[in-house]
Every structure is written in structure tokens, then in C-alpha cells.
N, C-alpha and C positions, 0 to 999 in steps of 0.2 A: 322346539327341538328338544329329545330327551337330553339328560346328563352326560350319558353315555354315547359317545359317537357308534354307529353301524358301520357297516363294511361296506366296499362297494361290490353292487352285484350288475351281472351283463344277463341281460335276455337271449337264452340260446338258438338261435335258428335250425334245424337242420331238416333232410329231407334222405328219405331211405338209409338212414343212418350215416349220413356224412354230413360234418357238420360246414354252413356257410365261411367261404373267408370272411367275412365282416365279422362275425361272431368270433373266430380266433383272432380276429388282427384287435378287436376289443375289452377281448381277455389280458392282451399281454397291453395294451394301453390302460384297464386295468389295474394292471399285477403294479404298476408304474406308479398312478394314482395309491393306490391304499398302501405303499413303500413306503411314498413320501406321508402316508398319514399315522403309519404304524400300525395298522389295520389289515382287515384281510381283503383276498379276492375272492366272491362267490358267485358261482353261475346257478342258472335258474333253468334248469332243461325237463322243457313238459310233449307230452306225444304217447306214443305207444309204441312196446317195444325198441328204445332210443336208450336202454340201458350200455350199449354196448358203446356209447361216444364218452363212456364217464372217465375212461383214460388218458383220453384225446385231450379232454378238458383240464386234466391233472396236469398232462408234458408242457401245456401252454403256459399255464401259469396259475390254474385255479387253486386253492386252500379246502372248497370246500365245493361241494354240489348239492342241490337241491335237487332231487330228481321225481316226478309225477308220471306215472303210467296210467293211462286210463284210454280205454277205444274210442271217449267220446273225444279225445284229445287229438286226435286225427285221423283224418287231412285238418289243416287248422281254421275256427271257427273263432271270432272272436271273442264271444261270451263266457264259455268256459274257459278259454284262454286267459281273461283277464278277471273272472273269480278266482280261479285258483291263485294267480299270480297279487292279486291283492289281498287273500288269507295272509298269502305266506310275507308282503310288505305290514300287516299290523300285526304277525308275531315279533317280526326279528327285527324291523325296522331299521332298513339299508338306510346308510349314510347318500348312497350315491346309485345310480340305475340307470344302466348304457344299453339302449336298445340301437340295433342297425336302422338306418335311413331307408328300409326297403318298405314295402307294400303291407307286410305284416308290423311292422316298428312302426309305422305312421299311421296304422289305422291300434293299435292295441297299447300305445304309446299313450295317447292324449284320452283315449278311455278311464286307462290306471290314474292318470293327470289330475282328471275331473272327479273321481272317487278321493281321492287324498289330498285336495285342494293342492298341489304342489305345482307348480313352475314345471316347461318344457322346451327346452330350447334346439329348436330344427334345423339339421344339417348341417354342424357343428365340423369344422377344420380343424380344431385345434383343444387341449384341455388340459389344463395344468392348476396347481393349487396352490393359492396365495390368501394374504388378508385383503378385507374390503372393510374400508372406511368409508361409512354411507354418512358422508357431510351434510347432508338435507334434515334427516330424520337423525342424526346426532348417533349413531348407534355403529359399534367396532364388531369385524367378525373374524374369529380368526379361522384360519384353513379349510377355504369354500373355493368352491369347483368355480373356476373361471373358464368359462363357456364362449370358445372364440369361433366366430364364422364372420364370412363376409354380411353386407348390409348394404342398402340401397343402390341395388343393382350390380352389386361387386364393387362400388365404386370408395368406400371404406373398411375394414375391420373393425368390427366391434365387438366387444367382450363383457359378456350379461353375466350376473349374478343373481343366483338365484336364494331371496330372505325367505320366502316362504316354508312353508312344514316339509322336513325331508319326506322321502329322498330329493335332491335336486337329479333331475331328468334329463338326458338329452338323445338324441336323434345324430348318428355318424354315418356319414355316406361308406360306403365299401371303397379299399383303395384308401382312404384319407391317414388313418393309422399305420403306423411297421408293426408289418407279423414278424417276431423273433422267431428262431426254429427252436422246434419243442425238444425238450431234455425230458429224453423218457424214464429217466429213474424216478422224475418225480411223481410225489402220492397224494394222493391227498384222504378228504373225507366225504364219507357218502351218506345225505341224508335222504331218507326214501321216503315221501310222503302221500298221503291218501287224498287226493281230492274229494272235497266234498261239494259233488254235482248233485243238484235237483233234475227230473228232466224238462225244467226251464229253463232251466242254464244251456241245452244242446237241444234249442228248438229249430236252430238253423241247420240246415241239411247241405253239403257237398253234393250236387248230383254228378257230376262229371268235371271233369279239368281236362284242359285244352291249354297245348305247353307247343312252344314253337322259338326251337333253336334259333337265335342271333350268327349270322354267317359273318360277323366281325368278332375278334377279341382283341378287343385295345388292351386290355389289363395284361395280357402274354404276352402282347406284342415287344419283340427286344428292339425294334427300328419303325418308328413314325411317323409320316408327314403329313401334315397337318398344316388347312386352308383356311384363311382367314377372307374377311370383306373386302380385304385389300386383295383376292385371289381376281375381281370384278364382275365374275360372271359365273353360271353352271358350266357354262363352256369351257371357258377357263382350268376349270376344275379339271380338265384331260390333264393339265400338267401335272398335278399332284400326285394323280393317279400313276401316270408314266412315270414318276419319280419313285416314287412308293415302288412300284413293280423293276425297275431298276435295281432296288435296292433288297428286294425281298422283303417289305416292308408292310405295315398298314398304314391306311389312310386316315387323317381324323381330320377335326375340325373346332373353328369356334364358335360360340354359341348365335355370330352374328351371320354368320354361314350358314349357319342351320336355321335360323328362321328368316333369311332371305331367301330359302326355300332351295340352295342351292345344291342341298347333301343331308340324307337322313340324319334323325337324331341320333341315332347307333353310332353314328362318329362321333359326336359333341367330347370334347375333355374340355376338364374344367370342373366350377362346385355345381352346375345343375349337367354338367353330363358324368361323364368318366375320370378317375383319379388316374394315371400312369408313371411310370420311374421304368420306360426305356433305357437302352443302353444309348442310343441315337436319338433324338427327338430336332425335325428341322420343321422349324415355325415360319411360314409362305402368307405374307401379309397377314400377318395375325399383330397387332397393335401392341397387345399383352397389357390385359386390365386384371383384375389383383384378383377376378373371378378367376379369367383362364387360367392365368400363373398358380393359384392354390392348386390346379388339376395335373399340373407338371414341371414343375420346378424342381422336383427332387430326380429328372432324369439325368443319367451318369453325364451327356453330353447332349448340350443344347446348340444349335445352328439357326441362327436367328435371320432371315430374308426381308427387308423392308425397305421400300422409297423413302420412308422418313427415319433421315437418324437418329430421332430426338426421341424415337418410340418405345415407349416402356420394356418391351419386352428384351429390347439390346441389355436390359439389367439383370436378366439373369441369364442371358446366352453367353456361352463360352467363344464362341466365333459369330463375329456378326456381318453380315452382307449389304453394303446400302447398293441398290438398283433394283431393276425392274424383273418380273419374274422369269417374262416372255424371254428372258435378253439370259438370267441367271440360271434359268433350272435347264433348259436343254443341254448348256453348257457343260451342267455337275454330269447329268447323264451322259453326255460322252466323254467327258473324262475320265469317270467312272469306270465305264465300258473297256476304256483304252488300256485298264488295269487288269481287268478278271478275265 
């Protein structure tokens, strides 16, 4: 590790010049990080024609922009994607480098990884900065990124640190950070740099893209319900549904619903589906293991439905229900009804 600590930088997503939420909600996670380190925040925004997101980046919370223009830079390829972007980690040598958990962060991630010998740690819930006392190998560190995600199956949290050669690396699901709202006075600085592509570097070719809307948004959705294994069946599944539509609401699920084949994965919340902070969130046999709970525990209000009282998830519901669904949710729905 140099002398001198680096900043931390976020890898920018964006597309027809609007930039990803995961890319803002990681700027102002971030802006949070390099506070506590006294350091700055810088983004890394490469594309063509993508100059115009450089204020977007400033209100969130950036210090500084790194900005690449170049044709070969999009649609995105990952070759030149990840030359340019590991010039610019052996000039400046970021402390820290927050890519999103998407299809681009996961394949251009562990590339930058393996070029810099550094650590990467995938689908990260949580990041904050402490010291690490590594008692094995005798050796103190101070003010290293503690890289918190679930681990064997959701069924622990664990919290890696990464000794090897910066930047320490990680991978964040969308949803999992708070996006602050931007304060547009802020400015920052703009540094405008020249890719240096061979045309070996953009030997890969886009020939077409093929984009096919999701007819769920759990992440807008301000009211929930969401089916668990304890729902017992696809059939079953009518109640959730009926409740949901009751309520004006969408429907989700948990991960053991979804591959009990009962409800696509587009419902899944939790760390391998969806993050949410509804205003309503009512959980219909859902157990609540530390996976699904990472995916919504921050909703304003949680209504918990279970046959067993002993079941995790009465620990973070605000109102909890012991019985049976068949007997409870018709119930809520004409009550409901009897109201509006």
C-alpha cells in the first residue's frame, strides 16, 4: 500500500445520459466513507457523449470526476472498459472502488481484480470503516473498509477485509445504500482524460441489444406483500395476490418461493433478489432469515403473518399476526374494504 492513502472512487453506470440509482445511492455511500477517512469522493464516468451527467455527480456528493469520452466506449464492451479504468487506478491510486452488483460491476469488477492483484468482495449490504487486527499473521491496520454481506446462505453475516494491494473492491446490490437528495450548489472538479485504446482493446463488437421491460417495480412500490414457503402452494399464491390488489400494492416474495417454482424471480426481495423501504411491507409466511430481512427491514412499516411465533421475522415487524393465512388475509381484505 503507498504512503499516501487515495480517495475513494465509484464506477459510474449510466445509459442515454441518466445515470443508474446504484451508481448515486454509491456516491453518497461514498461521500460517507472518504468523510470518515478525510479523503475525497471520485467517480470514474467513461461512454460517449456522458458529459452532461458531470453535475448530477457533483449534487450527489462527488469532489472530483474523472471523465473518458470515446465512441469505442459505447454501448459498453468490457475491454476497453477496463483498460481505461485500470490506467487511471495506476495513476491515482484509489484507496477504495465501489462498482454496483449489476451485469456490468460483475463482469468488469473481477477483471480490474485480477489486473491489480487486489481483493473483491461480492454483494456487499453494508460498509463502514474500522481497524483490523489480523491476530494470525501478527499485523494492525488502521482505517480499512469492512466489507459486510451475508454468507452461507444468509444464514450468518460476515465482515471481510480486504490486506491485499489497493484499491479494496466491492460489488453493492442496487437498493442496499440511502440515496441522500442532491444539493445542487454543489461543484466539484472535472478531470477530462484521453483514453488510450488500441484497436485491440474494441475488438468486441455490440451488434444489437435486446431490452425487455420488467412489469413489476418492487423498488417504487410504497405497499407490498410478499409470500413466503409458508404461503404452501402456487395456489395459495391467489391470497397474496388478492391482498396486494386490495391494497394497491405489489406482490413479492422469498427466495424460497421462488425457487419452489411458485412466483417468478421479479418478486424475490432480499440479498439475491430485490432491496425495498416501502411504506407498508406485510410478510405471509415468510420465516425472515438475515438474507430476506437485509432486502427489507428498512420499510417504514412491517406486518409480519406466521403460524410460528418463534419466527424470526416477528423481530423486525412492527405488528405481528400468529395464524393461519387461509383464516388471516381474507379477513385484512374485508376489513379493509369495509373502510374505503
Amino acid at each position: 500500500m503507498s504512503e499516501k492513502i487515495g480517495n475513494v472512487w465509484i464506477f459510474i453506470e449510466q445509459e442515454g445520459g441518466v445515470i443508474a440509482d446504484v451508481s448515486l445511492e454509491l456516491v453518497c455511500k461514498g461521500r460517507e466513507l472518504a468523510k470518515r477517512l478525510g479523503i475525497k469522493t471520485e467517480a470514474v464516468l467513461l461512454g460517449d457523449n456522458v458529459g452532461k451527467c458531470v453535475d448530477t455527480l457533483y449534487h450527489y456528493g462527488c469532489d472530483t470526476v474523472f471523465l473518458a469520452e470515446d465512441k469505442r466506449l459505447e454501448p459498453f464492451t468490457v475491454l476497453p472498459y477496463a483498460k481505461v479504468l485500470i490506467d487511471l487506478i495506476k495513476e491515482h491510486k484509489p484507496n477504495i472502488l465501489l462498482f454496483g452488483a449489476t451485469l456490468k460491476g460483475r463482469e468488469l469488477g473481477p477483471r480490474v481484480a485480477s489486473e491489480k492483484l487486489a481483493g473483491l468482495t461480492a454483494d456487499c449490504t453494508d460498509l463502514q470503516i474500522d481497524d483490523f487486527d489480523d491476530k494470525v499473521n501478527k499485523q494492525f491496520y488502521k482505517n480499512k473498509l469492512m466489507q459486510i454481506r451475508p454468507a452461507f446462505g444468509g444464514n450468518i453475516i460476515a465482515t471481510i477485509v480486504n490486506t491485499w494491494d489497493d484499491p479494496q473492491m466491492v460489488t453493492v446490490r442496487e437498493g442496499v445504500m440511502k440515496m441522500d437528495e442532491p444539493d445542487k450548489t454543489r461543484k466539484g472538479t472535472l478531470v477530462k482524460v484521453t483514453p488510450a485504446l488500441s484497436d485491440d482493446d474494441a475488438i468486441v463488437k455490440v451488434m444489437e441489444r435486446v431490452r425487455e421491460e420488467k412489469e413489476i417495480n418492487l423498488k417504487g412500490a410504497q405497499v407490498i406483500v410478499a409470500g413466503g414457503y409458508g404461503v404452501g402452494s402456487k395456489e395459495n399464491f391467489k391470497l397474496i395476490y388478492a391482498l396486494a390488489e386490495a391494497l394497491g400494492g405489489e406482490v413479492g416474495a422469498s427466495r424460497a418461493a421462488v425457487d419452489a417454482g411458485w412466483i417468478d424471480h421479479d418478486h424475490q426481495v432480499g440479498q439475491t433478489g430485490v432491496t425495498v423501504r416501502p411504506k407498508l411491507y406485510i410478510a405471509c409466511g415468510i420465516s425472515g432469515s438475515i438474507q430476506h430481512r437485509a432486502g427489507m427491514d428498512d420499510s417504514k412499516k412491517i406486518i409480519a403473518i406466521n403460524t410460528d411465533p418463534g419466527a424470526p421475522i416477528f423481530s423486525v415487524a412492527h405488528y405481528g399476526i400468529v395464524g393461519e393465512l387461509n383464516d388471516v388475509i381474507p379477513k385484512m381484505i374485508k376489513a379493509y374494504k369495509a373502510k374505503v
